[in-house]
C-alpha positions in Angstrom: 99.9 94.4 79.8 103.0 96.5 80.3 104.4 99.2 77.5 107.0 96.7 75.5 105.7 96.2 72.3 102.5 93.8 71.9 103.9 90.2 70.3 101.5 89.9 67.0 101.5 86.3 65.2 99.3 87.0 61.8 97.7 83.8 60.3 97.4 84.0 56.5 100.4 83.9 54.0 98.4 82.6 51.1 96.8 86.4 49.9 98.3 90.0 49.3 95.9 90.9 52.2 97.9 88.8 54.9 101.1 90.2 53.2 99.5 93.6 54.5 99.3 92.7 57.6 102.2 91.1 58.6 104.0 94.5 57.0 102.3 96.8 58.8 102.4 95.2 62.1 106.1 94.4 61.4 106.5 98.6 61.1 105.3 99.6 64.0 106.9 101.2 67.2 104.7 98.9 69.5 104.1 96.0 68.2 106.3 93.3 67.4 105.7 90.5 64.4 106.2 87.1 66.2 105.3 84.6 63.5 103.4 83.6 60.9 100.9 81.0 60.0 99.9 79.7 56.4 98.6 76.6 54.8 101.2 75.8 52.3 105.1 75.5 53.0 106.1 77.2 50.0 104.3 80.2 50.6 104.5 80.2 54.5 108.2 79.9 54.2 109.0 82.7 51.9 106.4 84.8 54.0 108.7 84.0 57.1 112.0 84.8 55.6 110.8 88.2 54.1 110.0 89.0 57.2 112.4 87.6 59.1 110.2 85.9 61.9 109.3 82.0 62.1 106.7 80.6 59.9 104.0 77.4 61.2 101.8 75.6 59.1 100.0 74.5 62.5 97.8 76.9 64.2 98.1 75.1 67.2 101.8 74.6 67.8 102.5 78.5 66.9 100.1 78.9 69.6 102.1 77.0 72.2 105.4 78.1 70.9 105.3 81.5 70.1 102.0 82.8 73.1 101.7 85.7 71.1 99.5 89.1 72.9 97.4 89.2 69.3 96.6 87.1 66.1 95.9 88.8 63.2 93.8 86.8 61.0 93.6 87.3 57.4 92.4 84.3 55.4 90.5 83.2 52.7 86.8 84.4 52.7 84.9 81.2 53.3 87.5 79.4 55.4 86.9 82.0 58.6 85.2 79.8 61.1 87.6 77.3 62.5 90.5 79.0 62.8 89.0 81.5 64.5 87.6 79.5 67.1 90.7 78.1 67.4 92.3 80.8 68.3 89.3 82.0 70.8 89.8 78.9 72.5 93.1 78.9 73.3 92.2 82.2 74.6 94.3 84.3 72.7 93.0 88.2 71.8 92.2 88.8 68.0 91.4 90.8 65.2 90.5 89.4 62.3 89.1 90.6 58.6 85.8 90.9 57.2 83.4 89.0 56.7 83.2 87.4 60.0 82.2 84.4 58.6 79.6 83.4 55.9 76.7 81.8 58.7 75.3 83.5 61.2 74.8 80.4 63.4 78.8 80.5 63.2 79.3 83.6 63.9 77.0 83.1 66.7 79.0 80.4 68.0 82.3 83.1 67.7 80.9 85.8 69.5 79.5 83.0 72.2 83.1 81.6 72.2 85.0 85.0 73.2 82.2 86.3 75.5 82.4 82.9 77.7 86.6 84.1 78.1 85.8 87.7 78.4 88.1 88.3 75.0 89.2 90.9 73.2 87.7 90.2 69.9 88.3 93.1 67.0 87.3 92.9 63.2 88.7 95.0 60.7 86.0 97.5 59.3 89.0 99.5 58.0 86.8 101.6 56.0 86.0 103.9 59.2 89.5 104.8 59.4 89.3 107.0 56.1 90.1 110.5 56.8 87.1 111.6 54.7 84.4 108.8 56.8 85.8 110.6 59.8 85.2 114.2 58.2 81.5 112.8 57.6 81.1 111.2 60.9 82.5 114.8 63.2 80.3 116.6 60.2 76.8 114.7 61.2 77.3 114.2 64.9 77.8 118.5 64.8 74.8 118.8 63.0 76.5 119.9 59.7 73.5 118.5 57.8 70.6 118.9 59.9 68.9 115.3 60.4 69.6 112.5 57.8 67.0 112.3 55.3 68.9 109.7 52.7 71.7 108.1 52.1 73.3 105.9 49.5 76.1 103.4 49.1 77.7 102.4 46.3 80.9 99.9 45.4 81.7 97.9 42.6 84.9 95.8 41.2 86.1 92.3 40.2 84.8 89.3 41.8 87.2 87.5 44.6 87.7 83.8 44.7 84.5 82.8 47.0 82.4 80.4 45.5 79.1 81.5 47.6 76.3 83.0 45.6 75.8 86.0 47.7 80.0 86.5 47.9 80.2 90.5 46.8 77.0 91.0 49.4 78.3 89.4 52.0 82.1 89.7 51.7 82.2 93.3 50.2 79.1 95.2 50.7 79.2 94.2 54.4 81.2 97.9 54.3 78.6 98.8 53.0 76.2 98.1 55.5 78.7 99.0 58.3 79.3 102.6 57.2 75.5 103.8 56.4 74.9 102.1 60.2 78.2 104.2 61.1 76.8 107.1 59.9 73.0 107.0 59.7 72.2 105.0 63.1 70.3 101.4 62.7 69.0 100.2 59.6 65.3 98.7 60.0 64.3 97.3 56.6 65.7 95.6 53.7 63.9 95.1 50.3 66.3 93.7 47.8 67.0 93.4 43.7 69.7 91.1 42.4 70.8 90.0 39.5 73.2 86.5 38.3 73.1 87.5 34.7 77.1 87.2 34.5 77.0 83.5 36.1 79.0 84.6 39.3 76.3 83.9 41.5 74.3 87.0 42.3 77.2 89.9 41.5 75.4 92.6 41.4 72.9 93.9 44.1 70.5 96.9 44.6 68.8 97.2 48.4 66.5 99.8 49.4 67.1 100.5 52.9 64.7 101.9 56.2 66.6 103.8 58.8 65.6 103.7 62.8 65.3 108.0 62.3 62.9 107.9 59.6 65.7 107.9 56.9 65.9 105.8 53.9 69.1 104.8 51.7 70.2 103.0 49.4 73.0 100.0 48.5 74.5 98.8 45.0 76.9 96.7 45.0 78.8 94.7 42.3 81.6 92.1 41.3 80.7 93.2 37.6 82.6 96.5 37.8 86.3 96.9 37.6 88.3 98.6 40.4 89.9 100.7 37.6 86.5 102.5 37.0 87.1 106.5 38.4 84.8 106.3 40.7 84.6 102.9 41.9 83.0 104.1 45.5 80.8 107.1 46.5 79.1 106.9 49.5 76.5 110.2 49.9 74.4 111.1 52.8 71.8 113.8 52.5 70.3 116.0 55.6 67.9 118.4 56.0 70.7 121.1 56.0 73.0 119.8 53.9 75.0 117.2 51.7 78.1 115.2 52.6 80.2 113.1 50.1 82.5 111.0 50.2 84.5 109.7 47.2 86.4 106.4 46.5 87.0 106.1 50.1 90.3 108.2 50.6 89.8 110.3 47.7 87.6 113.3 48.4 85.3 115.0 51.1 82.6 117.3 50.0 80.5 119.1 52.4 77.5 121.3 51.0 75.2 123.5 52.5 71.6 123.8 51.4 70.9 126.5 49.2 74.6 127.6 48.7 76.3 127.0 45.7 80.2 126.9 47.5 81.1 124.1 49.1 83.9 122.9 51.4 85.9 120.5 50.0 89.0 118.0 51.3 91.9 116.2 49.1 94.8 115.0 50.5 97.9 117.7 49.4 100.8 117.0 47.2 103.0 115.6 50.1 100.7 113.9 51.9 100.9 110.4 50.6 99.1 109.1 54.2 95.4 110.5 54.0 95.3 109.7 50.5 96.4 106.1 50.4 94.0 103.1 51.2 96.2 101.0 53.0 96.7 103.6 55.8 93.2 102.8 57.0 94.5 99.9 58.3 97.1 101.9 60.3 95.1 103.9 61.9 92.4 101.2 63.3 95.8 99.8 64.9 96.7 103.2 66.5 93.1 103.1 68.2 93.2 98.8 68.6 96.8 98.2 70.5 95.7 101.5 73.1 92.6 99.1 73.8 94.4 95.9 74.1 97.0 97.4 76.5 94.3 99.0 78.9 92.1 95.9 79.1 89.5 97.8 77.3 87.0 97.1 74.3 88.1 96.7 70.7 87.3 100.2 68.9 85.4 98.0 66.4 84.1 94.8 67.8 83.5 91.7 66.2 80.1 92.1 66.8 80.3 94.9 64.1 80.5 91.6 61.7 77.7 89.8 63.0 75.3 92.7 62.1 76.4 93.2 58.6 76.4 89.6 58.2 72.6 90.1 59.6 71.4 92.6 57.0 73.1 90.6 54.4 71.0 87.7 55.4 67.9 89.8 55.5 68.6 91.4 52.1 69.1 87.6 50.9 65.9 86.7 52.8 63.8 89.9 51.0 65.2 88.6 47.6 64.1 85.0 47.9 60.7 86.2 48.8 60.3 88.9 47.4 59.2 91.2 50.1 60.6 93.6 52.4 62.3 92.4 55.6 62.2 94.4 58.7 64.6 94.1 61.6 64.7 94.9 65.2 
């Protein structure tokens, strides 16, 4: 692929989400915004001329009109699968957001799809692009803290618009179970608790996790929070030499040393309105994903990054319904 800019068609007018991405691959110095695809007229119209590219309400014929380098897929939750595959099969690279897809025989059938065409096929675990996940990732591959002992996630907001029982598990926390693996290596066993007690399914979930190295951690996760709540995310991991913390995602890095009482701490600065917004994230994964798409190379986060969080949602769902731990290869 030569060094003009990469021709991006993003499917998904319907959500602020796809909004998102249309903007921010509209911004950039090499990439171009091609089209975009929606459901609805209204809304895939007025998507179009905000943007000032052409709008489809067929998949297919933006597909043969427009033979864009890249889709970026951002659509509703539950309605993942056949799109997808439609794009795979016309051949056409990828990225699309979390979750994968709901079904693990599906997203079998995805990752199946795009390995058969040798495809570049990226999901969007934007959460790894924080500058304070990537302080705690250079922090425990140095040896900051020693060898991980624990670790815990937690998350919690308003529910989306999935109707699936296990939405917030599998649609949310599924950051959840990609960072800790980021971070703390393969997770082994699941024993869950969850709770329906609001009526949206089961909203709110505690999982008690077994880590490859010995470790153990721990998940809640909930759609009866608020996104308001200071404090809506704080992931922590704890190793034999120290502490690492990370705090509403973008907000705060805090790096402790066992036994001392100072600790080294990271906020974004006054002017410095990148590293501390959450959008940016997103950014970043496309600095690392359009170098990869040009050189023929891997996505920096595959698609198979969905299919194991999609896994260890299924096992956590599989522990709760019987009520034992389930233990993973």
């Amino acid at each position: 692929m030569s060094e003009t800019p990469i021709r991006v068609a993003v499917v998904g007018t319907g959500a602020w989400w796809g909004r998102e991405h249309a903007r921010v691959w509209s911004v950039r110095d090499d990439a171009e915004l091609c089209a975009v695809v929606g459901r609805t007229e209204d809304k895939t119209s007025a998507m179009a001329r905000a943007f000032g590219v052409p709008g489809y309400t067929d998949l297919q014929r933006m597909l043969d009109s427009e033979a864009p380098d890249l889709v970026s897929m951002s659509l509703p939750n539950e309605g993942h699968f056949a799109p997808t595959l439609q794009v795979i099969e016309a051949g056409v690279p990828l990225l699309v957001e979390k979750p994968l897809v709901f079904d693990l025989g599906e997203a079998d059938a995805l990752l199946a799809a795009a390995r058969e065409r040798d495809l570049f096929f990226a999901i969007n675990f934007n959460h790894r692009y924080a500058p304070p996940v990537r302080m705690a990732a250079r922090a425990i591959g140095e040896g900051q803290i020693g060898e991980v002992v624990f670790a815990t996630w937690r998350f919690g907001g308003e529910p989306g618009t999935s109707t699936h029982p296990h939405a917030n598990l599998i649609e949310t926390q599924c950051h959840g179970f990609d960072m800790l693996e980021h971070l703390c290596g393969p997770i082994t066993s699941v024993a869950a608790r969850m709770t329906d007690r609001t009526g949206r399914g089961y909203s709110t979930v505690a999982l008690a996790l077994g880590f490859a190295s010995g470790g153990v951690g721990s998940l809640v996760g909930s759609y009866d929070s608020s996104y308001a709540y200071p404090g809506t995310h704080l992931l922590e991991v704890n190793g034999t030499q120290g502490r690492l913390l990370v705090e509403d995602t973008v907000a705060r890095f805090t790096l402790s040393r066992a036994g001392s009482e100072t600790r080294q701490v990271w906020e974004a600065g006054y002017f410095n309105d990148r590293d501390r917004g959450f959008h940016t994230m997103f950014e970043r994964h496309l600095d690392e994903l359009v170098p990869a798409l040009r050189s023929g190379g891997q996505p920096p986060v595959h698609a198979r990054a969905g299919r194991r969080a999609l896994e260890l949602a299924h096992a956590a769902i599989e522990s709760f319904t019987t009520d034992r731990s389930v233990h993973l290869m």
